[in-house]
C-alpha positions as CSV (number, residue, x, y, z in Angstrom):
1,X,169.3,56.6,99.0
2,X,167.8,56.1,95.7
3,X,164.2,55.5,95.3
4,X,162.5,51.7,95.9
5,X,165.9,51.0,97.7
6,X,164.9,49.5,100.9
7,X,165.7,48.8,104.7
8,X,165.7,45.6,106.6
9,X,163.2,44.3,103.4
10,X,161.3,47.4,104.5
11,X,161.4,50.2,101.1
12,X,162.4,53.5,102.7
13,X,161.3,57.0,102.5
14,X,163.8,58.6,99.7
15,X,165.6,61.6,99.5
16,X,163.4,63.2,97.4
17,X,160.2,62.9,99.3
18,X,162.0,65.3,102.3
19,X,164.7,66.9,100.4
20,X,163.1,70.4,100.3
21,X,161.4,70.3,103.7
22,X,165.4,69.8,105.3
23,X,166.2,73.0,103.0
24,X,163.8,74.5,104.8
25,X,159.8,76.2,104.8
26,X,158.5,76.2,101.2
27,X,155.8,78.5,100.1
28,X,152.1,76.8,100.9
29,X,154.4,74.1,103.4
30,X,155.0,70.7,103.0
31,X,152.3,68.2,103.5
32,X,152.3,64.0,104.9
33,X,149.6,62.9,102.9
34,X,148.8,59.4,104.0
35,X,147.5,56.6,101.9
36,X,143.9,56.2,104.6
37,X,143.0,60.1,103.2
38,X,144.8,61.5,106.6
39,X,146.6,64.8,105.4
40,X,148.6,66.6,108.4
41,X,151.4,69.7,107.7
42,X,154.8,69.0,108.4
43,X,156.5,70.7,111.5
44,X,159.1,72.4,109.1
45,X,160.0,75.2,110.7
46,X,159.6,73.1,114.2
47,X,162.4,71.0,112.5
48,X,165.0,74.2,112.0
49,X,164.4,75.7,115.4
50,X,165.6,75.4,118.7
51,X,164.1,72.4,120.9
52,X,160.5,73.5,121.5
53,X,159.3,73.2,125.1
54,X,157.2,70.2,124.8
55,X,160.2,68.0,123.7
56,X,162.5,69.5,126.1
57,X,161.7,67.2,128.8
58,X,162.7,64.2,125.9
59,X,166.1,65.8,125.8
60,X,166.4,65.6,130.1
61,X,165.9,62.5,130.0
62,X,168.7,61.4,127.9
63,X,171.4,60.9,130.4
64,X,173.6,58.9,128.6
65,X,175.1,58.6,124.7
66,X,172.1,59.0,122.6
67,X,170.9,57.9,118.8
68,X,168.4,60.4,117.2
69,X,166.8,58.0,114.9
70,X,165.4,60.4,111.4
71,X,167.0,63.4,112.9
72,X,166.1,65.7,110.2
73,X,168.0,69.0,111.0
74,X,169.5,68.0,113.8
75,X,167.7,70.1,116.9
76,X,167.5,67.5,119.0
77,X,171.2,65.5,118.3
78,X,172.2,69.4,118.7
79,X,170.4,70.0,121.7
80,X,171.7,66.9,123.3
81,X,175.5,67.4,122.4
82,X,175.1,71.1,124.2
83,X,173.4,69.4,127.0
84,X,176.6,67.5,127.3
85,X,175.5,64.3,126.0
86,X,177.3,62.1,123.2
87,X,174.4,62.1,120.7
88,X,174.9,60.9,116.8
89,X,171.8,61.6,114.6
90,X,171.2,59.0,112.0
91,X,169.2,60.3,108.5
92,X,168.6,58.4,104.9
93,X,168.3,61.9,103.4
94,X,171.6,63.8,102.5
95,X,169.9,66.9,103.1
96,X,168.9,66.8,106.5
97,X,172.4,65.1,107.3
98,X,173.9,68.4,105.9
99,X,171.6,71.1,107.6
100,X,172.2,69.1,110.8
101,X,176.0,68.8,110.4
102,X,176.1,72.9,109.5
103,X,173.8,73.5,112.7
104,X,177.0,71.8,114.6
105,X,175.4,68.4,115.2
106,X,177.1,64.7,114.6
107,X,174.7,63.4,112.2
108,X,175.8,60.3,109.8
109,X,173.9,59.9,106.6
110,X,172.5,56.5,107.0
111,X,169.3,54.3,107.2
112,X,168.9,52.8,110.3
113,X,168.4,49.6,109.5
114,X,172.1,49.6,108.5
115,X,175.1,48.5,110.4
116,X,175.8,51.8,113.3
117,X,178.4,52.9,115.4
118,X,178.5,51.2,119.1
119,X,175.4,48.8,118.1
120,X,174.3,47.7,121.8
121,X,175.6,50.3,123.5
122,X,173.4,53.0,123.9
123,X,171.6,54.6,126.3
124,X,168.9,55.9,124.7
125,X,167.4,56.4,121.3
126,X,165.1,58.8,120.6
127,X,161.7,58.7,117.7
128,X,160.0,61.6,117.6
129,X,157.8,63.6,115.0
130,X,156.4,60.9,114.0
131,X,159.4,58.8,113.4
132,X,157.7,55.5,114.8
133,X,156.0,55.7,111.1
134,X,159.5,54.8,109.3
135,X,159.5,51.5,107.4
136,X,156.0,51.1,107.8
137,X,156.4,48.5,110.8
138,X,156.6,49.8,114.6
139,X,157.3,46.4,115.9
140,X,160.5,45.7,113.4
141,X,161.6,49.2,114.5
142,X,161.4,49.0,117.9
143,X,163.3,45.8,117.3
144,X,165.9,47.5,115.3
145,X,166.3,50.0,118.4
146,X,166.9,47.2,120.5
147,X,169.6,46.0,119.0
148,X,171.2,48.8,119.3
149,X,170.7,50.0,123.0
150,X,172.4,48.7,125.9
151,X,170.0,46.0,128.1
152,X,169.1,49.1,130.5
153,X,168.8,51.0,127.5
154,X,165.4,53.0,126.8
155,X,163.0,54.1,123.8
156,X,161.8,57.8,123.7
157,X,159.2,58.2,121.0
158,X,156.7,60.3,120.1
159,X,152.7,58.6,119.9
160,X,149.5,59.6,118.4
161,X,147.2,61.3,120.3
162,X,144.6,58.9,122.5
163,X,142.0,57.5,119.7
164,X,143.6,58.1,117.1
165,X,144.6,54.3,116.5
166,X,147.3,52.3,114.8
167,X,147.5,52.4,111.1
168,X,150.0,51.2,108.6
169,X,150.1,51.4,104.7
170,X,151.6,54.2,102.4
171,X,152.4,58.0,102.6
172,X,154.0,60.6,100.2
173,X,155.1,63.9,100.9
174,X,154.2,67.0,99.3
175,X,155.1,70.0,99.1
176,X,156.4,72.2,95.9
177,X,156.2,68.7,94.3
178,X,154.5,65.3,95.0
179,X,157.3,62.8,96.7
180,X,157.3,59.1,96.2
181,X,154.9,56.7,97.9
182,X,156.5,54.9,101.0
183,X,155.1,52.7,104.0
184,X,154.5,54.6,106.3
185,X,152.5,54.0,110.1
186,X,151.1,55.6,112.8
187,X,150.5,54.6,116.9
188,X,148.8,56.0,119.4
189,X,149.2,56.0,122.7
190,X,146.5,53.5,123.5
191,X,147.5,51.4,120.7
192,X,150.9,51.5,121.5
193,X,151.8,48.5,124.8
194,X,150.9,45.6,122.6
195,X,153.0,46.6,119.5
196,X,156.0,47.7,122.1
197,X,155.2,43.9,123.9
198,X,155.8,42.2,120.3
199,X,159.1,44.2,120.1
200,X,160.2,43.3,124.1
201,X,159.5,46.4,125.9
202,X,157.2,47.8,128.3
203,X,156.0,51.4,128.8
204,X,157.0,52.6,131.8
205,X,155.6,56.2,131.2
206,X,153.7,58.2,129.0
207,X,153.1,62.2,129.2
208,X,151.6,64.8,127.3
209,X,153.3,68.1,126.4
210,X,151.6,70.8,124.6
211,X,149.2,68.8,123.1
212,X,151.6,66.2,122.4
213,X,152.4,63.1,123.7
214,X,155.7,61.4,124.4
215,X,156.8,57.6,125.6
216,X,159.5,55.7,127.7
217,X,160.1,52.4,126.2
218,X,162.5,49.8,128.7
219,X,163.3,46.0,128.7
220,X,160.8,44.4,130.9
């Protein structure tokens, strides 16, 4: 993706902003600074490692094929695959599609927003480390997600802390240089049943896991 080139009219995150974080931990780490003043490190290391215990019980619950929407590295489209699952992680940056491909996962170097295999099909797709930020709109992405799952199809994405809020408007990342500025947003768990109600789904659960916390989306 080049940069300003956008998704569903949405301008998308481009490959240089993550680049170096998919490479891998850069000396003094690689930072989300948001356009609201919020600055939180990136999981980088988190991303090149095994499925960490807290998102384990994401990956059990994925029982049928499974889109891992801004895979990254590929640790949880890996994960699945091992688990026995048919799991394809999706990725605008080239870099993460190549770390996640050398790792041994199916990852396809797309945006989301673009035409995918099986569209309506799936079981399950997955949003987490704060993937429900991409395009800067929670409710046209959970939208997108929809049209691709099957109608018993679920969401399993990754929220905010409680109280933290909902917030959209503009993010960069940085790291050993300062990325572009994209939309970005962020939802919280208590924020979160009236954006997934404008999107058609309900919660059926959320859980907290090591400090973080983690939601079932489903068709009402």
């Amino acid at each position: 993706m080049r940069p300003g080139s956008t998704i569903g009219g949405l301008t998308h995150p481009a490959d240089t902003g993550f680049a170096t974080a998919m490479r891998g931990e850069a000396p003094g780490g690689h930072w989300l600074v948001h356009g609201d003043g919020r600055r939180g490190r990136l999981p980088v290391r988190r991303w090149h490692g095994p499925v960490e215990p807290a998102a384990a019980p994401v990956v059990a619950r994925c029982t049928g094929p499974t889109l891992d929407l801004g895979c990254g590295p590929g640790r949880i489209t890996l994960a699945l695959g091992r688990a026995g699952v048919t799991a394809i992680g999706v990725d605008a940056c080239a870099d993460a599609v190549a770390v996640a491909r050398s790792r041994g996962a199916v990852a396809i170097h797309q945006d989301l927003f673009d035409p995918l295999p099986a569209e309506g099909r799936w079981a399950h797709a997955v949003l987490l480390d704060g993937n429900i930020g991409i395009g800067g709109d929670p409710v046209a992405l959970l939208r997108r997600c929809r049209s691709l799952l099957a109608p018993a199809g679920t969401v399993l994405v990754e929220l905010g802390r409680p109280g933290a809020g909902f917030w959209r408007g503009h993010a960069r990342v940085a790291g050993p240089a300062l990325g572009p500025v994209f939309p970005w947003a962020r939802l919280d768990t208590s924020s979160a049943a009236p954006v997934a109600a404008r999107a058609g789904f309900e919660i059926r659960e959320v859980v907290e896991r090591g400090g973080r916390w983690f939601a079932e989306l489903g068709q009402p």
